[in-house]
C-alpha positions as CSV (number, residue, x, y, z in Angstrom):
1,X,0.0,0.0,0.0
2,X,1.2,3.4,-0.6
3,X,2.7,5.5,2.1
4,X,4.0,9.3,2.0
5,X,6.0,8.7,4.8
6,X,8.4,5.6,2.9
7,X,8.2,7.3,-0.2
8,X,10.1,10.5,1.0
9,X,12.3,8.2,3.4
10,X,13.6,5.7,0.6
11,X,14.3,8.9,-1.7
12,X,16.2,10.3,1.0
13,X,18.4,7.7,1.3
14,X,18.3,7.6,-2.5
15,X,19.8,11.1,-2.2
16,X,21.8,11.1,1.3
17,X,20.0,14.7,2.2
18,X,16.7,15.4,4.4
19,X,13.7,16.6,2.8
20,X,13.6,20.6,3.5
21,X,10.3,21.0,1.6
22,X,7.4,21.6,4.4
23,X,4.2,21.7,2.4
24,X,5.1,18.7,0.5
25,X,4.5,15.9,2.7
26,X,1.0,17.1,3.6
27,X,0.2,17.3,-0.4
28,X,1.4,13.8,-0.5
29,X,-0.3,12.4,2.2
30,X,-3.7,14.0,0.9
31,X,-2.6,12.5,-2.8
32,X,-2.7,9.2,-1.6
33,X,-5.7,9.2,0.8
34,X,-7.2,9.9,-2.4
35,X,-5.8,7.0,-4.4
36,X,-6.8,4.9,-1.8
37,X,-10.5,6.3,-2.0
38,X,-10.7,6.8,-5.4
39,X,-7.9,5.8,-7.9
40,X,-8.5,1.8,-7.9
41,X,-5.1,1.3,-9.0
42,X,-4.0,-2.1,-10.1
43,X,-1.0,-3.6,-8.1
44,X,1.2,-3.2,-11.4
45,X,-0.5,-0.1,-10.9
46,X,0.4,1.2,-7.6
47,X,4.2,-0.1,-7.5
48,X,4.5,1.8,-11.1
49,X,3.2,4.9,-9.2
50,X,5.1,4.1,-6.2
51,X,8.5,4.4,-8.0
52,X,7.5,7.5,-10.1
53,X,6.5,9.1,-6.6
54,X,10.1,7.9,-5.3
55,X,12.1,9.1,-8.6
56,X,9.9,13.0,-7.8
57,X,10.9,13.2,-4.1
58,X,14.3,12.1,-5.2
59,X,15.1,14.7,-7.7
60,X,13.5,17.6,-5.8
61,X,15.2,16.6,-2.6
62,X,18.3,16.4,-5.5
63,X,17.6,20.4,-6.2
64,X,18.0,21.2,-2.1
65,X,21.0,19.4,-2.0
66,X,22.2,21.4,-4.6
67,X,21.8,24.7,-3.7
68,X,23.0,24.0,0.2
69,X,26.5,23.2,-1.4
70,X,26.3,26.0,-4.3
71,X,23.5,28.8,-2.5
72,X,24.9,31.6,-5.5
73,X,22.2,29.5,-7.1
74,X,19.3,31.0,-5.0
75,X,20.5,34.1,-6.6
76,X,20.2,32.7,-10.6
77,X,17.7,34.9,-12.1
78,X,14.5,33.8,-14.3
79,X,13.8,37.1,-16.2
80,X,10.8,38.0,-18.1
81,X,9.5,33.9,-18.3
82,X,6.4,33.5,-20.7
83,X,4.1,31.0,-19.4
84,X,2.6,28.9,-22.4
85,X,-0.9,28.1,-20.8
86,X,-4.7,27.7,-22.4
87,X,-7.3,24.6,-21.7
88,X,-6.0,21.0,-22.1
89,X,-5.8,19.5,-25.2
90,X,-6.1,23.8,-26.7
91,X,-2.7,23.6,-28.6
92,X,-0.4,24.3,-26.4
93,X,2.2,21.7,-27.6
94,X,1.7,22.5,-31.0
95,X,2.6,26.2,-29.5
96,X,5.3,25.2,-27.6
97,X,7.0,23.5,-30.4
98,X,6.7,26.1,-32.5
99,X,7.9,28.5,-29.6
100,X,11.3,25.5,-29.7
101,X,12.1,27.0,-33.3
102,X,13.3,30.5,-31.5
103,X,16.6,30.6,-29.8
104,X,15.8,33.4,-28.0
105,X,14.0,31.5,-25.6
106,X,15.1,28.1,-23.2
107,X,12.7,25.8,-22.8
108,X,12.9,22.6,-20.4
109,X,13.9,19.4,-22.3
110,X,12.5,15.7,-22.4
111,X,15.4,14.4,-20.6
112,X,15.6,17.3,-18.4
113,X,12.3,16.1,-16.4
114,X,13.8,13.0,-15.9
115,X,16.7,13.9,-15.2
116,X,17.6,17.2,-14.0
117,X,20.9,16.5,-12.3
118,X,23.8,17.0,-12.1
119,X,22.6,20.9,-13.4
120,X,23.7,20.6,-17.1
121,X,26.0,23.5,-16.6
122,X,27.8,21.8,-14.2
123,X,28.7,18.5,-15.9
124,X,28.1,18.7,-20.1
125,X,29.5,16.0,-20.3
126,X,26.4,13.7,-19.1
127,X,24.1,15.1,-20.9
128,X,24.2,12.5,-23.9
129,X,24.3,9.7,-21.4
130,X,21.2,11.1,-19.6
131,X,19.1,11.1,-23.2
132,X,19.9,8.1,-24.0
133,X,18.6,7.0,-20.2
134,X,15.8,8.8,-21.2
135,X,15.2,7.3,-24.3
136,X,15.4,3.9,-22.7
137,X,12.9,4.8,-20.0
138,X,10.6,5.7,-22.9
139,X,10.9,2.4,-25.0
140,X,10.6,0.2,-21.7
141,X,7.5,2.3,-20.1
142,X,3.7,1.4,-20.7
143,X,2.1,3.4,-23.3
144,X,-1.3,3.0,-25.3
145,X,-2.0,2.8,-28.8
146,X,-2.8,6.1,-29.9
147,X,-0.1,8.1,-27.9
148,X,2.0,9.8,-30.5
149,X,-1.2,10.8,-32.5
150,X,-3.1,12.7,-29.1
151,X,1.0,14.0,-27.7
152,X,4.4,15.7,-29.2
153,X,6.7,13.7,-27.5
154,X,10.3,13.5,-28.7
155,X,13.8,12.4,-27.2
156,X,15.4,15.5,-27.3
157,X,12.2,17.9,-27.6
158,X,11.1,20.5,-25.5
159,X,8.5,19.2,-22.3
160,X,5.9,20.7,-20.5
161,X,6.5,21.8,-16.9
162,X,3.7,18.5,-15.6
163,X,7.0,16.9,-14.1
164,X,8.5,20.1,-12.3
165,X,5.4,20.6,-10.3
166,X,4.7,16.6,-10.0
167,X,7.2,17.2,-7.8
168,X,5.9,19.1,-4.9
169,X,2.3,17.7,-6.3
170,X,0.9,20.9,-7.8
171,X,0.1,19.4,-10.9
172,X,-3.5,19.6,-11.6
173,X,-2.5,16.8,-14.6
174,X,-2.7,14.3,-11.4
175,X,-6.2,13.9,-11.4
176,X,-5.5,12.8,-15.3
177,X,-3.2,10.5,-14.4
178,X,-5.6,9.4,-11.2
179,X,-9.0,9.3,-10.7
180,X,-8.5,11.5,-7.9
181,X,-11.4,14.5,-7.8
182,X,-11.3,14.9,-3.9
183,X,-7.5,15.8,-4.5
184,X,-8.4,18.5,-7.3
185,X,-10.1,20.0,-5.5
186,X,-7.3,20.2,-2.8
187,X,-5.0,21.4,-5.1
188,X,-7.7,24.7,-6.3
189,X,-8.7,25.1,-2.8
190,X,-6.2,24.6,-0.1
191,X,-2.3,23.6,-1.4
192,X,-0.1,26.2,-1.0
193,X,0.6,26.5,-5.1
194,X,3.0,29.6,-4.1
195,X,5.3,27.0,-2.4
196,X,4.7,24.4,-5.8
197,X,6.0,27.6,-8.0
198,X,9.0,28.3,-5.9
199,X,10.6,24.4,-6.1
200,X,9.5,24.9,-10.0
201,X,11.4,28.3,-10.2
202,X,14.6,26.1,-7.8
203,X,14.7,23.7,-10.8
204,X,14.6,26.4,-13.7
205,X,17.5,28.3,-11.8
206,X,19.4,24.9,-11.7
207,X,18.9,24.2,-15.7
208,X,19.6,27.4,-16.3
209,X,23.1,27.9,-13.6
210,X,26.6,28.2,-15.3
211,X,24.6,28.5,-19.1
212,X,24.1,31.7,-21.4
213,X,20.7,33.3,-19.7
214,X,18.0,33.3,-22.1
215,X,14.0,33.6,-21.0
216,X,11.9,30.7,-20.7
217,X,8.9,29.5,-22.2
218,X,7.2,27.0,-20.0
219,X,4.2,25.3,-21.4
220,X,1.5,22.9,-19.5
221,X,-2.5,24.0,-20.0
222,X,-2.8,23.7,-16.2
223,X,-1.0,27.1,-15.6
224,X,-4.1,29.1,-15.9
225,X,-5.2,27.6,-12.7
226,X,-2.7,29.6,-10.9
227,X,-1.9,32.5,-12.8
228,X,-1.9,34.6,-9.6
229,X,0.4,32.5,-7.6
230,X,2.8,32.4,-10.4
231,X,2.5,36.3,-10.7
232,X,4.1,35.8,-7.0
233,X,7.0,33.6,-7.8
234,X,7.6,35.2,-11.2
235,X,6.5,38.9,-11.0
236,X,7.5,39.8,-14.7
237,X,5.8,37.1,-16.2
238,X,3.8,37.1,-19.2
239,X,1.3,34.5,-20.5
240,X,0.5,33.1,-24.3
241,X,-3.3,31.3,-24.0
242,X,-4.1,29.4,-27.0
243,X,-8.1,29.4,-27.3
244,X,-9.9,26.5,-28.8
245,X,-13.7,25.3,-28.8
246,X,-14.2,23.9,-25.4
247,X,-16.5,21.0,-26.5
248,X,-13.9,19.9,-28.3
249,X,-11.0,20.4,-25.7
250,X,-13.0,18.5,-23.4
251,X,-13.9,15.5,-25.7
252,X,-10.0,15.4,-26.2
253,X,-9.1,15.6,-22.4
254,X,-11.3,13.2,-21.7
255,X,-9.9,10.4,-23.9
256,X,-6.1,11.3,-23.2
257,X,-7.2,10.6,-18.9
258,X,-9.3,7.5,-20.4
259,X,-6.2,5.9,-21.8
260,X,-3.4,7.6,-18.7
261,X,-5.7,6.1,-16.2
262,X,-6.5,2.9,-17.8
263,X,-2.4,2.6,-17.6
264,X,-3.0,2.2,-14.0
265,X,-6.3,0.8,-13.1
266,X,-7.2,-2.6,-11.9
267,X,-10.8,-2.4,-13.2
268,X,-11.4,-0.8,-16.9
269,X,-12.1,2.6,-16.5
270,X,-15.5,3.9,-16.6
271,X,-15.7,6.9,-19.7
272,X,-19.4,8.0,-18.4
273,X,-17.1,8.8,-15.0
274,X,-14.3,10.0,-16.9
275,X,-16.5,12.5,-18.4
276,X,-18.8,13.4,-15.6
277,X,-15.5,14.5,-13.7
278,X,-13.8,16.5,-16.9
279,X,-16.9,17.9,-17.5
280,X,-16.1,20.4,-14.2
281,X,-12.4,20.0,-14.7
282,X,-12.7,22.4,-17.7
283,X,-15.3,24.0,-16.2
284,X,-12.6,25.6,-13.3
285,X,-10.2,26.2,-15.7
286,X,-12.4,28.7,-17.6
287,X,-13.3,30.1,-13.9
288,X,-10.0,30.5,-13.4
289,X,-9.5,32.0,-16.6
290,X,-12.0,34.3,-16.3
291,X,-11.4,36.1,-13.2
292,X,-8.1,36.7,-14.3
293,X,-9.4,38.3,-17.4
294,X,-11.6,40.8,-15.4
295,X,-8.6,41.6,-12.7
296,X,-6.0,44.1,-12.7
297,X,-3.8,42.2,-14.6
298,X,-5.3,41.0,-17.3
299,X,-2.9,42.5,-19.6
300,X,-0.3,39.8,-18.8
301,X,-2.1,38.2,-20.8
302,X,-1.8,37.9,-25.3
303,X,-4.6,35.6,-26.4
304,X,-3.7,33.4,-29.1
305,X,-7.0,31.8,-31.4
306,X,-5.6,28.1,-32.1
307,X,-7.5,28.1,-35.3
308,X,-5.1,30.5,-37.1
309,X,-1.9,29.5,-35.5
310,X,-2.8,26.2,-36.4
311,X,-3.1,27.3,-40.4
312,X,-0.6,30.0,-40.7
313,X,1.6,29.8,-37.3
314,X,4.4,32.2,-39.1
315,X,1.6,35.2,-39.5
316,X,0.4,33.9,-36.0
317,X,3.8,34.6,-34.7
318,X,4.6,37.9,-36.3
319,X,1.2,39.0,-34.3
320,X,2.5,37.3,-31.0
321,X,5.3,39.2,-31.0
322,X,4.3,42.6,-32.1
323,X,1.7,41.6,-29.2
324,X,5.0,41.4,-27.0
325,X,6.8,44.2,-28.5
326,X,9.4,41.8,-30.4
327,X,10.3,41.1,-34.0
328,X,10.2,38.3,-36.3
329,X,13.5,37.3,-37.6
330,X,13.2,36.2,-41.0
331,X,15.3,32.5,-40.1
332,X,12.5,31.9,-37.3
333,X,9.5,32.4,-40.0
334,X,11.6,30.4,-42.2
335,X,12.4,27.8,-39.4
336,X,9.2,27.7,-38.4
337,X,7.3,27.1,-41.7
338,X,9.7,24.1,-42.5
339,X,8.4,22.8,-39.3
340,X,4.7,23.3,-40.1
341,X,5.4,21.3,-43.1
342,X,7.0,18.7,-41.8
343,X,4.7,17.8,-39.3
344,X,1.5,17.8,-40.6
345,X,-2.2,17.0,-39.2
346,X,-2.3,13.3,-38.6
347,X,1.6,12.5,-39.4
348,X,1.7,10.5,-36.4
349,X,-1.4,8.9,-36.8
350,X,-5.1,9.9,-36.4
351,X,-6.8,11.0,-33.1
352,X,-10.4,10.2,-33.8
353,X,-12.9,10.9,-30.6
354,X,-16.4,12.6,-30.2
355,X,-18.4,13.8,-26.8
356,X,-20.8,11.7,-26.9
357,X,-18.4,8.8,-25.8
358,X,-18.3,10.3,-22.6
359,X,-21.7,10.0,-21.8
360,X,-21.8,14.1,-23.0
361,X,-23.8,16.2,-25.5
362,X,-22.1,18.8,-27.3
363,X,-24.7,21.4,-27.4
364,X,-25.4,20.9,-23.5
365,X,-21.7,21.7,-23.1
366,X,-21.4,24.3,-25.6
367,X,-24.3,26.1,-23.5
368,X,-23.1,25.8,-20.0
369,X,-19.1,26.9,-21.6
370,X,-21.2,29.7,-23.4
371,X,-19.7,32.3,-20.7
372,X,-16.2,31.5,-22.2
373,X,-17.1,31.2,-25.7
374,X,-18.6,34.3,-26.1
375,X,-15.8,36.5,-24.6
376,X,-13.4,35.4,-26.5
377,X,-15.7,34.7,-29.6
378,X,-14.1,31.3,-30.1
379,X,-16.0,28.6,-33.2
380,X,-17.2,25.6,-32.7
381,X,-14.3,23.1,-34.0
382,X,-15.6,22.6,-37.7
383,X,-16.0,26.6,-37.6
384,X,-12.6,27.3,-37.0
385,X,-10.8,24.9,-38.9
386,X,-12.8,26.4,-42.4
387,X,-12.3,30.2,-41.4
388,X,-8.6,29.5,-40.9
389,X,-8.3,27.9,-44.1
390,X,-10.5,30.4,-45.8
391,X,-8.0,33.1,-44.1
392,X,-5.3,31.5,-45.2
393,X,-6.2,31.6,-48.5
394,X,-7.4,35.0,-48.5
């Protein structure tokens, strides 16, 4: 049975170094009364969580060990981050790909989440030996038919910040992983996501320590939850929101936690449940969404419409950044077009899925999302897709 309590001791020992981390003991304990509750998870299940959980405390305990011998660290500054954010399965990787063509910017890598120490700066030299670890993780680990079509996932690509905040358990991807609502809600109501966003910005400053500064761009959907609390731990950030027809994010969220959980489960998972408990997972993100829009700094914000950067992402761009007050070198729009080209809709396979699988009726959803539709005038998926082609033609 899962216990917080051995899962921090066995990766202290891992590591040789105490846990210094208050808040995260109490997340974990709540994480796993909730498995226990909730999460049915098989026993392949629960010893496959049990050693990610491990392999987490490990390298954030790691991190403290780190800056205790090297504390200029604490001083490494993260200047100016843009946060690539929007609802689940809205285009953000497809963003933060296209973000990956600009050197300008850092972004956290694949192998990076995995394995985040020794700090690259420190020791170049391991760096091919950790991708290749990482690639063997990769071809070894459970997957599901499908994966590469529904997730940009690549050996030396750029990855979403799920892992960092894993971590200290301020992911709100958890309850994807785990059918884990009581914990969701937690997570919105009670965990101290100020504390999650300080060990995130401890791991960006070791990535980024003895290595040319550049700003990062940190994508995962699940930002827009905590836009605030980020504010606090990064007070110069800015965020990119990618907006896409929420019937059709939520038809998509709800097969990618289908398939993660099923990973896990003992019993097959239930998609009526599965849909009944996305259903109100999008719905808080567009809360949270909202009320930042109608606070006092709203303005952080440059609202992207997926349709168009999904047809012409090199005039998307040039609007992003006059949006951010940069330019548009001409080897970036030339970087990112080959890019577009190369990977086309469906090139790794087709991600076929409708609502009503969930046990959910577009219109009903369309109606109670209306709120969020509206203000940002966003189409319906079909819409979209034919007035960005239209546009793109024009």
């Amino acid at each position: 049975m899962l216990n917080a309590e051995q899962i921090i001791a066995a990766a202290e020992a891992e590591v040789g170094h105490t846990d210094r981390d208050a808040t995260v003991r109490d997340n974990l304990n709540i994480l796993i009364d909730a498995l226990h509750d909730t999460g049915g998870l098989s026993p392949e299940g629960e010893r496959m969580t049990e050693r990610q959980f491990i392999a987490d405390n490990a390298n954030r305990i790691e991190a403290q060990r780190w800056l205790e011998h090297y504390p200029e660290i604490h001083s490494e500054p993260i200047e100016a981050p843009l946060f690539l954010t929007g609802l689940p399965r809205s285009g953000t990787t497809y963003f933060q790909y296209l973000f990956d063509r600009d050197d300008r910017y850092q972004l956290i890598r694949t192998w990076q989440t995995a394995f985040p120490h020794p700090p690259p700066g420190w020791d170049l030299t391991s760096v091919d030996r950790r991708k290749a670890q990482w690639t063997a993780m990769m071809a070894s680990r459970p997957s599901f038919e499908g994966f590469d079509a529904m997730h940009l996932y690549d050996a030396d690509g750029s990855d979403e910040c799920h892992a960092v905040l894993q971590s200290s358990y301020g992911a709100a991807g958890l309850h994807n992983l785990f059918d884990v609502p009581d914990y969701f809600d937690y997570l919105l109501k009670d965990l101290d996501r100020v504390a999650s966003y300080q060990i995130h910005k401890r791991q960006l400053q070791l990535l980024q320590w003895r290595q040319p500064r550049k700003p990062w761009a940190l994508k995962y959907p699940n930002h827009v939850l905590a836009m605030n609390d980020i504010l606090e731990v990064y007070p110069d950030a800015r965020f990119l929101m990618t907006h896409r027809d929420p019937v059709q994010t939520l038809a998509s969220i709800c097969k990618m936690t289908f398939h993660l959980r099923g990973m896990r489960a003992q019993a097959p998972v239930d998609p009526v449940r599965v849909g009944r408990q996305m259903r109100p997972f999008i719905r808080r993100h567009i809360d949270r969404i909202l009320a930042f829009e109608h606070g006092p700094l709203a303005d952080r914000v440059v609202h992207v419409d997926y349709y168009s950067l999904a047809a012409d992402p090199v005039r998307a761009l040039r609007d992003i950044h006059a949006r951010l007050a940069m330019d548009t070198p001409p080897a970036l729009e030339r970087s990112v077009q080959q890019w577009h080209q190369d990977n086309p809709k469906n090139a790794r396979g087709r991600n076929d899925y409708s609502i009503e699988q969930w046990g959910l009726d577009a219109d009903e959803i369309a109606e109670e999302y209306g709120d969020y539709i509206s203000h940002f005038a966003i189409p319906r998926e079909s819409e979209g897709i034919a007035r960005a082609s239209l546009d793109g033609h024009g």
